[in-house]
N, C-alpha and C positions, 0 to 999 in steps of 0.2 A: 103534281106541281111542275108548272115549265120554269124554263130560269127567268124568266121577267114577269111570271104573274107574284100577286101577291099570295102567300097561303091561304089558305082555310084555315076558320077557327082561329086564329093570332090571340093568342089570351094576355093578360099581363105577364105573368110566369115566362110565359116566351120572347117577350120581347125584352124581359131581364135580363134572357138568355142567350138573346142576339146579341143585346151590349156586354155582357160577357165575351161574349166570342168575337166581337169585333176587338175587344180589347186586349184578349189572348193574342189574335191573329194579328195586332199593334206590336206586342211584347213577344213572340216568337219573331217576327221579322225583324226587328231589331237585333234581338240575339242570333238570329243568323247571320245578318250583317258583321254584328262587330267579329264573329267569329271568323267569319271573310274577309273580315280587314286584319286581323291577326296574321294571315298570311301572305297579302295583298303591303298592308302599311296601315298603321292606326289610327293614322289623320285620316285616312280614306274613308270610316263610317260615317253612317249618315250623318249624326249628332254632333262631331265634330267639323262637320264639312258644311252643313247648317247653320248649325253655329255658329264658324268662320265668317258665313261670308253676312249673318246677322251683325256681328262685330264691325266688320267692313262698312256696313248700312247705319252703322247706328249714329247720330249727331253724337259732335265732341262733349256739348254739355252734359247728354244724358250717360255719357262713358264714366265722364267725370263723378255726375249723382252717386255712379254704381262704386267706384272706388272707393267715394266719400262712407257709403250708407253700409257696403258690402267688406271692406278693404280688399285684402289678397283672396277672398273668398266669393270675389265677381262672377270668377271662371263657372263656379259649382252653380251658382245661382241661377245663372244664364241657363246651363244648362239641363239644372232641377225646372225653370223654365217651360223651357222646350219640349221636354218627357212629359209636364203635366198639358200643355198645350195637345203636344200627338197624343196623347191619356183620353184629353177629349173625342179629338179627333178619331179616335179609334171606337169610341162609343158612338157616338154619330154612323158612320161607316156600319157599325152592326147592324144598326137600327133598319138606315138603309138595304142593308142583304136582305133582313127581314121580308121585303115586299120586290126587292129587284135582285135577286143574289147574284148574277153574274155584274151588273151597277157596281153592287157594293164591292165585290170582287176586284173589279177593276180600279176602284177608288182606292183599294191598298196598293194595285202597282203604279198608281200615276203618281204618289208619295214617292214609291221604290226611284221611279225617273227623274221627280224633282232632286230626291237625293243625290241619285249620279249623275246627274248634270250639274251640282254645285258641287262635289267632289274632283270632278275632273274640271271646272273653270276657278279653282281656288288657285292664288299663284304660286303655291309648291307643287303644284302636281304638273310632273311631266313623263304620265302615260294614260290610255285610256283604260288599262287597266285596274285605275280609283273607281273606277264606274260599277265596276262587278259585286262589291259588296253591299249596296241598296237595289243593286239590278235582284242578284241573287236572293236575298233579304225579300225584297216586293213580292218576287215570284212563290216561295214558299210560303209567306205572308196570306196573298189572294188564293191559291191552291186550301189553305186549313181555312178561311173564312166559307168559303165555299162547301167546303166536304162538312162543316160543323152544320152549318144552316139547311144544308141537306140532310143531314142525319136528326135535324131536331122536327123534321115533319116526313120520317124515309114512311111512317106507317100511320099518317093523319088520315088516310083515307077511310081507317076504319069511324065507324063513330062510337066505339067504348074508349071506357076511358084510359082504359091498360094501354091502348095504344100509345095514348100520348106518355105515359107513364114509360112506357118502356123507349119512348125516342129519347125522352128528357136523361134518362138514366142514360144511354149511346151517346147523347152528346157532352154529358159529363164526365162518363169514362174517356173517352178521347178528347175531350177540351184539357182534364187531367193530365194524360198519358203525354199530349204536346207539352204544355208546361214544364212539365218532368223531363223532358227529352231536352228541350232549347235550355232550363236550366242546368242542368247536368250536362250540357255538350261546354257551354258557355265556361259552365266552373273548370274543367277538365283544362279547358284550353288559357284559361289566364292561371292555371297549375304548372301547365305545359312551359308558356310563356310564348311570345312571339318570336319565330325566327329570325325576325329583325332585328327588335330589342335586344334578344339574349347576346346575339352578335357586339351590340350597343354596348352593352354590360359587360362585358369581355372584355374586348379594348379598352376600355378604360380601367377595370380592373390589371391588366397588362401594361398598362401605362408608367413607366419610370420619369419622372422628369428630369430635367438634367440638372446639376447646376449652375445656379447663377455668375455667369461671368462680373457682376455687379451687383452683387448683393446689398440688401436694404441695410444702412445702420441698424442698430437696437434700437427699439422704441423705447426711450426714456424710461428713468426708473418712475419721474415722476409725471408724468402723460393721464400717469391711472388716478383719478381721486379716491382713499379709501371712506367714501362717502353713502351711505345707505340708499337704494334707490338710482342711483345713477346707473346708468348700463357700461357694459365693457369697453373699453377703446379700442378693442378688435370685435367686431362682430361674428358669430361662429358661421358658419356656412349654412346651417341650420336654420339660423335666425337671421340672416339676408334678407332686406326685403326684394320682394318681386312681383315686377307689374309690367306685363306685357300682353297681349292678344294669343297667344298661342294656349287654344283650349287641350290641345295635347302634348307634353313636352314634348319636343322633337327629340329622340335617343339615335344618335348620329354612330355610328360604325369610323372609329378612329383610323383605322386602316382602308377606308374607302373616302373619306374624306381629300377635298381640294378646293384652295382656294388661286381663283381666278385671278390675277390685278391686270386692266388693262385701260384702255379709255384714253382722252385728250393729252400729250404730253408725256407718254409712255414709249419708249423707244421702241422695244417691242415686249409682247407681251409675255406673263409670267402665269405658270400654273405650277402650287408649291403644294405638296402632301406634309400632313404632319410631321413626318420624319425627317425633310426638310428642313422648314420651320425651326422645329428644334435641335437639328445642328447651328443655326447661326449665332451669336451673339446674345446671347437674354440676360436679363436685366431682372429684379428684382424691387419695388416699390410700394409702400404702402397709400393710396391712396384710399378719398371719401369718395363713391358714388351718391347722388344724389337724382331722386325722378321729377320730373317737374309738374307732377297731379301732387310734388307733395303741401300740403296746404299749411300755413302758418301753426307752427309746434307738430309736428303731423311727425308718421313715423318711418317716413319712405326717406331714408339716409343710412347708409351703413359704410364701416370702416373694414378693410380686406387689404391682407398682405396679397401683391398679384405677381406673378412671374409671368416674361413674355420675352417678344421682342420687338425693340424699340420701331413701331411703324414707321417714322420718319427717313431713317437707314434704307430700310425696302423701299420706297420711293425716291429715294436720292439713288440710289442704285441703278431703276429703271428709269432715269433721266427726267422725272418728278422735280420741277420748280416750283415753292409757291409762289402768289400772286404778285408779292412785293420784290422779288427777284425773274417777275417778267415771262414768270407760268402760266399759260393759259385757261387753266382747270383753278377753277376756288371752291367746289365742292366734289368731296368724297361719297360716293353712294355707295353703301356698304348695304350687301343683301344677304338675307338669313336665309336658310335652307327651308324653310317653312315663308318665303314669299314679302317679306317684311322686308321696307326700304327705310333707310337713316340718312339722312343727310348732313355731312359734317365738315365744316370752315377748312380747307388746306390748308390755311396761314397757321390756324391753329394748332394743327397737327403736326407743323414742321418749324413753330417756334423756337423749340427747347425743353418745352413740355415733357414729363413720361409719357406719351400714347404710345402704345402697348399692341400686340397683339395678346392677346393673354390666353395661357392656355392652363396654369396655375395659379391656384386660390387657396389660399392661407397653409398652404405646404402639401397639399394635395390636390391633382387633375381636377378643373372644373367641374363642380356636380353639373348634375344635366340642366336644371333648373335655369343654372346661371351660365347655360351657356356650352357646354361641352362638344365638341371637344374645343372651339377658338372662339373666343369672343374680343369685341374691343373695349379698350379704357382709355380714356381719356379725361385727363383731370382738368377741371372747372369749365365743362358742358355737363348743362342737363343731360339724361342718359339717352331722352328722344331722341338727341342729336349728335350722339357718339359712342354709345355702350351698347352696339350692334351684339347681339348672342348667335349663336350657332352659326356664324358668319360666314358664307361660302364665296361670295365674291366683290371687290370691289372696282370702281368702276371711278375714272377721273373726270368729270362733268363740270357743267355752272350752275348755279344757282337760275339761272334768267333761262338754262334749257332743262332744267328737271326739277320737278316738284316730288321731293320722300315724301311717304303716307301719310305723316302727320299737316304737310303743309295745307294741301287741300279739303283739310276737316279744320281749316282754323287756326294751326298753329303757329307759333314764329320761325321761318326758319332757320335762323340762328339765335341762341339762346346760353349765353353765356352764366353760371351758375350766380344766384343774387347772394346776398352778405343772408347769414339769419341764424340765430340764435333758441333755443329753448329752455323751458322750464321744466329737469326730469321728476325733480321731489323738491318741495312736498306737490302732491297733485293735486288739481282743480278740484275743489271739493273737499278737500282732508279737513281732517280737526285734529294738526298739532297741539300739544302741550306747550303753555305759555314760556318762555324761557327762551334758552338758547335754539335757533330753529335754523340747519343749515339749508340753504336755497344753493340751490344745484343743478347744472345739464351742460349742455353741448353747444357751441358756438361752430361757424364753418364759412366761410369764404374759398374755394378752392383755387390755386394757382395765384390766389392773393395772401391768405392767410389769416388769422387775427392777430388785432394787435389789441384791443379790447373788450372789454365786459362790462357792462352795467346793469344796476338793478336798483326800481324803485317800490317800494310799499308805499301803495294807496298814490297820493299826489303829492309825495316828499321829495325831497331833491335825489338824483340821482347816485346813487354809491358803487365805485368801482370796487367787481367782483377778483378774487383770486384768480390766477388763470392757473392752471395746470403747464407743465413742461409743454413744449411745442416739438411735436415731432418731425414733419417740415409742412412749407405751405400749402399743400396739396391733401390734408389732413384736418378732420375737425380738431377739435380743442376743447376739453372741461375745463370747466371753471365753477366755484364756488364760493358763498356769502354767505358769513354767519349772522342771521339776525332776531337781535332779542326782542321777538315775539309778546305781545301783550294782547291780553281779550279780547275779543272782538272777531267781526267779517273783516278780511285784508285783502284788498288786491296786490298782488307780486307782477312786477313787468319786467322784462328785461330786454335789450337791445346790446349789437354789438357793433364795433366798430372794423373795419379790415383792414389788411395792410397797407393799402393804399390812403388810411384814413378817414374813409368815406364810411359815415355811418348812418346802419340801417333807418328808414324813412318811417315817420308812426303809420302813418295811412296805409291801412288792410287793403291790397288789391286781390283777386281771385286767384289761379292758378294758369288761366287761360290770358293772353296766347303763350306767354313766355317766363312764368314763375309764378310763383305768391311773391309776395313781401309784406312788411309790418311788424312791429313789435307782438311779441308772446307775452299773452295775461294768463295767472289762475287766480282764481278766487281761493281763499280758504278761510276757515273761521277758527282762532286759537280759543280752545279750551281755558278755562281762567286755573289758577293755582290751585 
């Protein structure tokens, strides 16, 4: 057999056995890679770096679909995705060895080059060294497709039939024996852990926060409603939501960490390390984050005590004016360690506001998820336009000379958070017991507040709900209405009003460019007596 003829004899049996072995030779390069990025940096495998720059490619609506259809469980899909796509592709590829084997050969390393060329053009990466774990990965990859396809015709030449018997059994031993090998290197090494990460995990476990020079009041006694069905008024860390592009958290090293501030209107520039940081001034604040994929009643809203330091301070420092006292810069570009741009209003940041650097989350170091070791907050912007995570530098710009990630797929660039309200119990769909029936959820206006609640059944006039203590206005608000429930299909609506007065609009708009808005319906049908 030379390397570009086809074999002899090719039976069905053998050509199962190529797409086996293309597929093996799919799943051993992959597990060599990631094991190479283990070393290397974990964003750097292929799948993620793929991934990434598929995320980058993808229109805003069909982002949205996936949040919609997927929620927080986008990332996995995408890239359950992807595996099944190369899954294919790797069966393909066998096939092809089959008849060209050095062809098909090569067809795993021109993957291995697509990979590290999207690894090293991702905008976190700054070495060529992203490139070596699909480099490395392709090459052992095309090496076992090769040696397999050889060894499944090393003694075709005979014409019994033990011959092919005994090749078919060589390349099952060693199609085996590789499997065995890439998994077991694979498991050892996420046992191991990354040298990276563990670093990552360290520092932050070492992490003391200080305290609060300005610590948050007590959140009311009565803030909380003891109402069934309603969620917490503090969100756990746990139960955060999170919606961001980054298919690998970024696990940042607290002690190598620095943020950059320079740009328009900067007198000169600053580069601050954590320990920094948190010598100055920090503050302590409860604030509602809110995302703006979140869709009318939707669950992307959560409440977190945050400790930081006051951004506004660090920019008045380095000779930082906003716009309206004759600063030149009205946008902040805040950039994540992982390549991610945020654009956010100066005026807004240096109103009065709490914007935050934030480095603590509800009395312990930012989890990584959200952000570790600095991210920003900023109360009543959507979080596209202010809730920058793993933050490493920002940057004083305009709006008219820089367009963040999100504007040029669609979105608004400034997007101040809209009034909106929900329905937590009973939910769409239930079948209460006729009677007394408490209706119940969460209102939110940030840096405005509410100052009302309303709920109507069916098409009745509207009845102002209970509101819960207000903890301040940068904070949603519970509220709750007891109402006596009778048989029947009920629509439940509810609307709020903020504290400027301004209440929410009926009319459902999408989430795209700059919010949802609309009043929140469930349906439910009370059970008769």
């Amino acid at each position: 057999m030379t390397l570009s003829d086809p074999p002899r004899e090719a039976t069905r049996t053998d050509r199962l056995l190529a797409a086996v072995g293309g597929l093996l030779a799919g799943y051993v390069s992959l597990a060599v890679a990631d094991l190479a990025a283990f070393w290397v940096r974990p964003e750097a495998g292929p799948v993620p770096a793929v991934g990434g720059a598929v995320v980058d490619g993808t229109p805003a609506a069909v982002k949205e679909w996936a949040i919609r259809t997927f929620g927080e469980s986008d990332k996995a899909v995408l890239q359950l995705g992807i595996l099944v796509l190369l899954a294919l592709l790797a069966v393909g590829i066998g096939l092809l060895a089959l008849r060209h084997r050095l062809l098909g050969s090569a067809a795993v390393g021109a993957f291995g080059l697509l990979g590290a060329l999207a690894a090293v053009t991702r905008p976190d990466s700054d070495s060529a060294l992203d490139a070596v774990p699909s480099l490395v990965g392709a090459v052992v990859g095309a090496v076992l497709l090769y040696g397999l396809i050889g060894l499944l015709f090393a003694r075709r030449s005979r014409t019994d039939a033990g011959g092919a018997r005994a090749d078919r059994r060589n390349f099952l031993v060693a199609a085996a024996s590789a499997g065995l090998a890439a998994t077991g290197a694979a498991a050892v090494a996420r046992a191991v852990g990354s040298p990276v990460e563990e670093n990552a995990v360290a520092s932050r476990a070492a992490l003391r926060l200080p305290r609060p020079a300005s610590p948050a009041p007590p959140v009311p006694a009565g803030a909380q409603l003891r109402v069934p069905g309603i969620g917490p008024f503090v969100t756990p860390n746990r139960d955060f939501y999170r919606v961001d592009t980054a298919l690998v958290v970024p696990r940042v090293d607290a002690g190598r960490w620095r943020l950059r501030l320079h740009g328009s209107g900067v007198r000169e520039e600053l580069t601050l390390t954590l320990r920094d940081l948190m010598a100055r001034r920090t503050v302590e604040r409860d604030i509602t984050l809110a995302c703006v994929s979140n869709e009318v009643g939707g669950p992307y809203v959560g409440n977190a005590r945050w400790l930081g330091v006051p951004l506004a301070d660090l920019l008045r420092e380095t000779g930082v004016r906003p716009p309206s006292e004759g600063g030149p810069a009205d946008q902040l570009v805040a950039r994540s360690v992982d390549g991610m741009t945020i654009g956010t209003p100066v005026e807004q940041v240096m109103d009065g506001r709490d914007a935050l650097l934030a480095f603590g989350m509800n009395g312990e170091p930012l989890p990584f998820t959200h952000g570790f070791p600095v991210r920003m907050v900023v109360p009543g912007l959507y979080g596209y336009v202010s809730a920058c995570k793993w933050i490493t530098s920002i940057e004083l710009t305009t709006f008219a000379a820089y367009d963040a990630y999100w504007v040029p797929r669609g979105w608004a660039a400034q997007a101040p958070v809209k009034t909106q309200s929900r329905i937590d119990t009973p939910r769409s769909f239930a079948r209460p017991p006729a009677g007394t029936v408490m209706i119940a959820g969460v209102a939110w206006a940030q840096h405005r507040g509410i100052r009302r609640v309303e709920v109507r059944v069916d098409d009745g006039p509207w009845r102002r709900a209970e509101l819960a203590a207000e903890d301040s206005s940068d904070t949603w608000r519970q509220w709750v209405y007891p109402w006596t429930a009778t048989p029947g299909r009920h629509t439940l609506t509810v609307r709020a009003t903020d504290g400027t007065g301004a209440t929410q609009p009926e009319e459902r708009t999408g989430t795209m460019p700059d919010g949802a808005q609309g009043w929140h319906s469930v349906v439910v049908t009370v059970d008769g007596e």
